[in-house]
C-alpha positions as CSV (number, residue, x, y, z in Angstrom):
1,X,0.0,0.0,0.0
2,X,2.9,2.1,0.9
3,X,4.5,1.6,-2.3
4,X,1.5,2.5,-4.5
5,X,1.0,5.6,-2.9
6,X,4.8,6.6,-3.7
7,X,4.4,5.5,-7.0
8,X,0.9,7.7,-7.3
9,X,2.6,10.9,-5.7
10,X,5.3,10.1,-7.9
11,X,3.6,10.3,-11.3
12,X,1.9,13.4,-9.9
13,X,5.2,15.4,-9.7
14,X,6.3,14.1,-12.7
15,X,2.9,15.0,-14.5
16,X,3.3,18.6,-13.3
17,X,6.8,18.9,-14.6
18,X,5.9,17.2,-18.0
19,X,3.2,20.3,-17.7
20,X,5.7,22.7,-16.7
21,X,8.1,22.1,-19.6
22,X,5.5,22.3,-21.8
23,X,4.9,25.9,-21.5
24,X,7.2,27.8,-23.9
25,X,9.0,30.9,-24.1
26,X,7.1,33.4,-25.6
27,X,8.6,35.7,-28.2
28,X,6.9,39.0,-28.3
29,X,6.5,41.4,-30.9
30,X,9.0,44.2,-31.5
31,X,7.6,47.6,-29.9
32,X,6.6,50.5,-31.4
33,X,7.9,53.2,-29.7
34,X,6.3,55.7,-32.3
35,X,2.5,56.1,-31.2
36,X,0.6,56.7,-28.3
37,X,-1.7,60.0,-27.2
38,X,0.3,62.8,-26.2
39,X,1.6,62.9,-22.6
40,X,-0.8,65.7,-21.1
41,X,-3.7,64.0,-22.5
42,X,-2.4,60.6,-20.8
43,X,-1.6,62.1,-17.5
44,X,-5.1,63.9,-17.9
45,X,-6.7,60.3,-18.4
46,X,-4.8,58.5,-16.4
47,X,-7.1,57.1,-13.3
48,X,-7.7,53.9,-11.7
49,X,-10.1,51.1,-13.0
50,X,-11.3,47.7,-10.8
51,X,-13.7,46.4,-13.5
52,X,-12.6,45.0,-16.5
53,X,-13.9,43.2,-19.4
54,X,-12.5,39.5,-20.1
55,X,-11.1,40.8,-23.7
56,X,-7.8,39.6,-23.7
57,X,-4.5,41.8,-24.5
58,X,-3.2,40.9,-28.2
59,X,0.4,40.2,-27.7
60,X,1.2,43.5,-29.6
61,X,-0.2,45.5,-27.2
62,X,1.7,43.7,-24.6
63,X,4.9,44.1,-25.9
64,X,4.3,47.8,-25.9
65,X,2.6,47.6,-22.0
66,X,5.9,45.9,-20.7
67,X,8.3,48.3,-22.7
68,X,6.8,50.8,-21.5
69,X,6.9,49.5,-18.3
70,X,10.7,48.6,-17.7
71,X,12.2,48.4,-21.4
72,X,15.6,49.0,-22.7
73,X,15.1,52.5,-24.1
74,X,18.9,52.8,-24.6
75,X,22.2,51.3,-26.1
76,X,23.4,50.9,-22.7
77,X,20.8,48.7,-21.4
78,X,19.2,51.2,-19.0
79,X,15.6,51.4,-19.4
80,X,12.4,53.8,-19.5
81,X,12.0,53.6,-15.8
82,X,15.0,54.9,-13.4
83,X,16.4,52.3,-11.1
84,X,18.2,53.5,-7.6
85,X,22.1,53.2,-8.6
86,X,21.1,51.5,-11.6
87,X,20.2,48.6,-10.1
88,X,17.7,47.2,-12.3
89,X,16.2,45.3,-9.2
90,X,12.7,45.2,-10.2
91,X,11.5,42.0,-12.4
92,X,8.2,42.6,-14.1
93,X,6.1,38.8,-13.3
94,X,3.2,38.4,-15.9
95,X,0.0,36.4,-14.4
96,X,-2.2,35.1,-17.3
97,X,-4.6,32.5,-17.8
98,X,-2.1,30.3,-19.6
99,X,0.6,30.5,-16.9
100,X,3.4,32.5,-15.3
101,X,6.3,34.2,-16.8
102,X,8.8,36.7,-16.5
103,X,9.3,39.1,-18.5
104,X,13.2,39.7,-19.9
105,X,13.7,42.8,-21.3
106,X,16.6,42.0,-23.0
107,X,15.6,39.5,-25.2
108,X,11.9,40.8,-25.3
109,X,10.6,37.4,-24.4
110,X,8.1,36.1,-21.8
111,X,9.9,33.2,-19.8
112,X,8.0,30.5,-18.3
113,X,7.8,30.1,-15.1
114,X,4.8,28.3,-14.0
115,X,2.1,26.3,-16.1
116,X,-0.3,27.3,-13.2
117,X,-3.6,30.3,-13.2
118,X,-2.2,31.6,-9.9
119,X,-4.3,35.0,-11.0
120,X,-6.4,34.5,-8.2
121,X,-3.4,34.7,-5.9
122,X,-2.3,38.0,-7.0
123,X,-5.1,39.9,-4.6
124,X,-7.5,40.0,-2.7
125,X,-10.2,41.6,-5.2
126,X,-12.7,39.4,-6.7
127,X,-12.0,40.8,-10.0
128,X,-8.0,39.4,-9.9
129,X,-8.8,35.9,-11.1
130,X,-10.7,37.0,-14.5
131,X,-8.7,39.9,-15.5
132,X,-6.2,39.0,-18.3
133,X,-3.2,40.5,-17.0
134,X,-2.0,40.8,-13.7
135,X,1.9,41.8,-13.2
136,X,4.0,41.4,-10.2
137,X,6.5,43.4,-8.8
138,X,9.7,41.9,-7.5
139,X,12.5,43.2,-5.9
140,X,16.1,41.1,-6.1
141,X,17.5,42.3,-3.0
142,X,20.7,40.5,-4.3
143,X,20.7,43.2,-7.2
144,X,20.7,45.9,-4.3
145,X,24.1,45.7,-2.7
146,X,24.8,49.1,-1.3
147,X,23.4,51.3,1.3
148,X,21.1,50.5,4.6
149,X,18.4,47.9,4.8
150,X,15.8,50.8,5.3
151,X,17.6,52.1,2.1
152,X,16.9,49.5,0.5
153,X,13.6,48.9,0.8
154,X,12.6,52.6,0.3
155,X,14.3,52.4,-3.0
156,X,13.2,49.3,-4.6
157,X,9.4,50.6,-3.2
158,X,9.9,53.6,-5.6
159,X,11.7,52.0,-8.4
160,X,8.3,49.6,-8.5
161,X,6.6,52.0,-8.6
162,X,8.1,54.0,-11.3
163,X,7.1,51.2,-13.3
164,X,4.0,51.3,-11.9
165,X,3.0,54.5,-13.4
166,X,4.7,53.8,-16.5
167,X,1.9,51.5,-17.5
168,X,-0.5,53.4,-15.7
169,X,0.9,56.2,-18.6
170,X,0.7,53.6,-21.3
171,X,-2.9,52.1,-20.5
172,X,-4.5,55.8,-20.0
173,X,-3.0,56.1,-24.0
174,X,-4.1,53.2,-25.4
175,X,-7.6,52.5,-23.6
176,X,-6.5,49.8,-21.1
177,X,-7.8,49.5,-17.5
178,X,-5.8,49.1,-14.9
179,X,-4.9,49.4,-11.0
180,X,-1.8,48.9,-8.9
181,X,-2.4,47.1,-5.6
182,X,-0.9,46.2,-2.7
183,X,-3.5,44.1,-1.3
184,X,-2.7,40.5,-1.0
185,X,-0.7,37.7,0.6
186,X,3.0,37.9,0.2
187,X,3.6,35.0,1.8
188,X,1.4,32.7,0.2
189,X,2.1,34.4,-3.5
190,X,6.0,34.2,-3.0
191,X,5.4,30.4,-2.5
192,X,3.5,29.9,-5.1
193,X,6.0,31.9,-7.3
194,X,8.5,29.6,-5.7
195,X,10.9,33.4,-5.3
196,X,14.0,33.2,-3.1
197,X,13.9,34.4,0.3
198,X,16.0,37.6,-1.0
199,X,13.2,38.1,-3.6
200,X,10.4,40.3,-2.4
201,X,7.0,41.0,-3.8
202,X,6.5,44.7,-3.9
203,X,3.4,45.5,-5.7
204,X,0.8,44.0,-8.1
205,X,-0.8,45.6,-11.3
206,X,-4.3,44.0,-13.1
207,X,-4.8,45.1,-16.6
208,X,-7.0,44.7,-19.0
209,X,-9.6,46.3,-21.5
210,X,-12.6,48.8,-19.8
211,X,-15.7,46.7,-18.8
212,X,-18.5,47.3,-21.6
């Protein structure tokens, strides 16, 4: 009896591996840097939204979102959001339907990282689970190697946010919804994102299209 139940938890793990690999990289589109409403009309629309329609978010659109967010805007590598002594501590984690991935700016590819909906566990809002997107904000405190702890965590609180309000810029010019939150349980979410202890959750971010 032992033995069988082994065997059972066994092909279980190995099931959600086999799941897990099967979850590819996804390449998005190149960005275009060129459009978008002007920026006093996009600070002037620029609000919060908590209902959304379940539209999804064509991987075009995407692209642009997550550029805008924390993309290499420069030769040098640095990006469109500043970064506390150019740390470039904050990961941008993108919670769909389909799975979890990570976005790498770099390559302009979405790395998989879990086969898993763990939408649900990126708030406490009933509306969390059924929006398309729902970023998370990570800080590698291993990025963040100079100054005081309390330094440290004022720093990469601002450089999150930064890219925060980037999209926040990006969906008030291209008719998205969204709303940054801070509203859920770290603990349980870190888990589930299976993040070092060094990695913290700093902030997460639903968007999607306007309910109709």
């Amino acid at each position: 009896m032992r033995n069988r139940v082994v065997l059972v938890i066994l092909a279980v793990l190995l099931g959600a591996v086999a799941l897990a690999q099967d979850l590819k990289p996804i390449e998005l589109p190149k960005p275009d840097t060129s459009g978008g409403k002007p920026l006093m009309q996009a600070l002037k629309n620029r609000h919060s939204d908590r209902e959304f329609s379940a539209d999804t978010i064509p991987l075009p659109v995407l692209s642009n979102l997550l550029w805008a967010g924390c993309g290499i805007n420069r030769p040098d590598g640095k990006r469109t959001a500043p970064s506390a002594m150019n740390w470039q501590e904050i990961d941008v984690y993108v919670a769909t339907a389909h799975g979890l991935y990570l976005y790498d700016p770099a390559k302009n590819i979405l790395q998989p990282i879990l086969s898993d909906d763990i939408r649900e566990k990126t708030g406490m809002q009933p509306f969390v689970k059924e929006v398309p997107v729902n970023l998370v904000y990570v800080a590698d405190m291993a990025k963040a190697s100079k100054g005081s702890e309390d330094g440290k965590v004022m720093y990469t609180a601002a450089d999150a946010a930064f890219v925060s309000e980037n999209v926040y810029l990006f969906c008030a010019s291209e008719g998205l919804a969204t709303v940054v939150r801070g509203s859920f349980d770290r603990d349980v979410l870190s888990k589930i994102m299976k993040l070092r202890p060094d990695q913290k959750i700093i902030l997460t971010q639903s968007i999607g299209y306007p309910k109709k």
